[in-house]
N, C-alpha and C positions, 0 to 999 in steps of 0.2 A: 504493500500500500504506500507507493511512495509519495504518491501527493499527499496523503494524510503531513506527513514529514515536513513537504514544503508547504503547506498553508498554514500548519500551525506557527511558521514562524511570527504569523501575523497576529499576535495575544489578544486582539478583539475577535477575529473570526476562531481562534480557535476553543475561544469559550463557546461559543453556537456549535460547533463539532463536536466538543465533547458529550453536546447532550443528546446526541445523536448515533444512530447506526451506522459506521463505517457504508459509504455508498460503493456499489460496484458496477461501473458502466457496461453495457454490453452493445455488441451492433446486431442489428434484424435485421430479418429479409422482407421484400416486398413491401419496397419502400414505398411505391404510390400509395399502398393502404394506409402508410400510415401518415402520410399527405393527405390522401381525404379523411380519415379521422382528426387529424390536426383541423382541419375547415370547418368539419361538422362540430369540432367541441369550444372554438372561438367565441368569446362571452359568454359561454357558460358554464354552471358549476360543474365540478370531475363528477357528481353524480349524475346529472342529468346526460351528462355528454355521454356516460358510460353506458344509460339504457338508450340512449339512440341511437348508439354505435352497434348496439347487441339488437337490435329491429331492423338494424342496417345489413347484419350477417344473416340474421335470419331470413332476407330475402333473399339468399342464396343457400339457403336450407344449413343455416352456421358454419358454411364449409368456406374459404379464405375465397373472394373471386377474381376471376380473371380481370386483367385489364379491358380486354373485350365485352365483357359482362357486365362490369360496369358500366362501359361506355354506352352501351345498347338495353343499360335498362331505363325505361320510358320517365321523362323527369315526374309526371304526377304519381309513379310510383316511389321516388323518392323523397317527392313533397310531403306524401303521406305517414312516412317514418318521424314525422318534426322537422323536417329542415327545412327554412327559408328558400323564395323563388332565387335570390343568389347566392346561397350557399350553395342549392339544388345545381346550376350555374358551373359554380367553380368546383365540384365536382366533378362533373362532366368536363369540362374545361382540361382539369387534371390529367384524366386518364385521356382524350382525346388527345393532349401533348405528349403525353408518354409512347404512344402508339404512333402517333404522326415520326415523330425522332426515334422512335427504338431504341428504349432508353431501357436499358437495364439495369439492376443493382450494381452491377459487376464496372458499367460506364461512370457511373455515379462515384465509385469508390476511388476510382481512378483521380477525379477532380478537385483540387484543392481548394479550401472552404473558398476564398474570395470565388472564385469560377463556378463554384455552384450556387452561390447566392446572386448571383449575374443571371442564371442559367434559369434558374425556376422561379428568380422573378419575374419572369417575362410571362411567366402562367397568371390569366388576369385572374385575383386572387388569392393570391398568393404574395405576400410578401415577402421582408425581410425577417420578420420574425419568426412567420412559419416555417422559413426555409431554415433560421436558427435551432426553430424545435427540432429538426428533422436531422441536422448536422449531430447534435448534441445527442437523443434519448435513440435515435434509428439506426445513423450512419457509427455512432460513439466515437465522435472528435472529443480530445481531452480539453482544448483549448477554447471555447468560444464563451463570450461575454456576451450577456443579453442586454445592452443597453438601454433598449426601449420597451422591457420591461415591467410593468408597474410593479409588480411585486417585488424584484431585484431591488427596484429602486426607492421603495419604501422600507425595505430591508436594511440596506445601504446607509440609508437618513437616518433611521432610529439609533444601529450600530455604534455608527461611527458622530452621533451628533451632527449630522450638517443641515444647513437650511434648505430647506427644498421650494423657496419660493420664488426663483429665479433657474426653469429647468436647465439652462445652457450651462447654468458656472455649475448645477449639479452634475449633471453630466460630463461636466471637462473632469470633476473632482473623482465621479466614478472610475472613468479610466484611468484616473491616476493609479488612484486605489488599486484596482484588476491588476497592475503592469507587473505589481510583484507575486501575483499568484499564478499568475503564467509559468509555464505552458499547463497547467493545471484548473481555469478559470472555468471549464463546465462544469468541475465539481465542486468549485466554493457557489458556483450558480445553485447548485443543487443544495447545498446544506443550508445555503441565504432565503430559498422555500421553504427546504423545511421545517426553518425557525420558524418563520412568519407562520406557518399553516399548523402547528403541533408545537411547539416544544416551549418549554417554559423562558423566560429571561434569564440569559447570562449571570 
C-alpha cells in the first residue's frame, strides 16, 4: 500500500485515512457501461442511481449488454426505467460513439489521461468529470484530481480551513494542495468522500 505511505505525509489528510478502510483500486471491463451508468447516476443519490441502474440490467434480463443492445434499445424504453429525455440522449449518444470509433477497452487503456479526457468529451454528455469518474473507479488511474468536484471541494475547505467564497483562488489553493499527493491523488480523492459521506471528524 504505498500510497497509504505517501499521503500520510500530509498530517491533515492522514487523520481522515486513519478513520478509514485502507482503499484498493481496481480496473473493469466494459467501460461504456460504466459511462452510461456514470450518466444515468448524475444528480442523484448512490441509492437511487443504484435501482435505476439495476431496471437498466434488467432490461437485458441482468445479463451485462452489448454495445449494440444498447444502442438499438428504443429510447421510450429507457425513458421508462427513470431516466430523463437527455440522459435517455446521452446514453445513446454513448454507445453510438463507441460503435461508430470501435472503441474498445483495450484502445482506451492505451491513452493517457489528458487524450482520453479530449476523446470522450466530444460525447455530447459527457464531460470532464464523467470522463474523471471513469479514468479513476473503471480504467484505475492512481493519479487524477477531481477539481470540479463539489464534494472534493467541500472536503478540501473544511480540512484544511480555506474560504471557499471566491471559487478560482479555491481552486488554485486545491491544486496546490493535490501536487504533493501525486502521483497518488485518486486515492486521497477517494478517502476526501469518504470523510464527507461516513466517517466521523478528524
Amino acid at each position: 500500500m504505498e500510497h497509504l505511505a505517501h499521503l500520510s505525509k500530509d498530517k491533515k489528510l492522514k487523520k481522515i485515512i486513519a478513520l478509514q478502510e485502507p482503499y484498493i483500486l481496481v480496473s473493469r471491463k466494459n467501460v461504456y457501461l460504466h459511462l452510461c451508468s456514470s450518466i444515468m447516476s448524475q444528480q442523484l443519490s448512490t441509492k437511487v442511481a443504484a435501482v435505476i441502474y439495476n431496471r437498466f440490467l434488467n432490461l437485458y434480463k441482468n445479463k451485462k449488454p452489448s454495445l449494440q443492445q444498447v444502442a438499438d434499445t428504443p429510447f421510450e424504453t429507457l425513458r421508462a426505467i427513470g431516466l430523463s429525455n437527455a440522459k435517455t440522449r446521452y446514453v445513446h449518444n454513448v454507445c453510438n460513439f463507441f460503435l461508430s470509433e470501435k472503441i474498445t477497452d483495450a484502445t482506451l487503456h492505451k491513452m493517457s489521461n489528458e487524450e482520453l479526457i479530449k476523446y470522450l468529451s466530444q460525447i455530447k454528455g459527457v464531460g470532464q468529470w464523467t470522463v474523471e469518474m471513469i479514468l479513476m473507479f473503471t480504467l484505475g488511474r492512481e493519479d487524477i484530481f477531481a477539481l470540479d468536484d463539489l464534494g472534493i471541494q467541500q472536503s478540501i475547505t473544511k480540512l484544511y480551513g480555506l474560504d471557499a467564497t471566491n471559487k478560482k483562488a479555491l481552486k488554485e489553493k486545491m491544486m496546490q494542495i493535490s501536487l504533493k499527493w501525486s502521483p497518488y491523488r485518486t486515492y486521497a480523492c477517494r478517502y476526501l468522500w469518504g470523510w464527507k459521506d461516513n466517517a466521523p471528524n478528524p
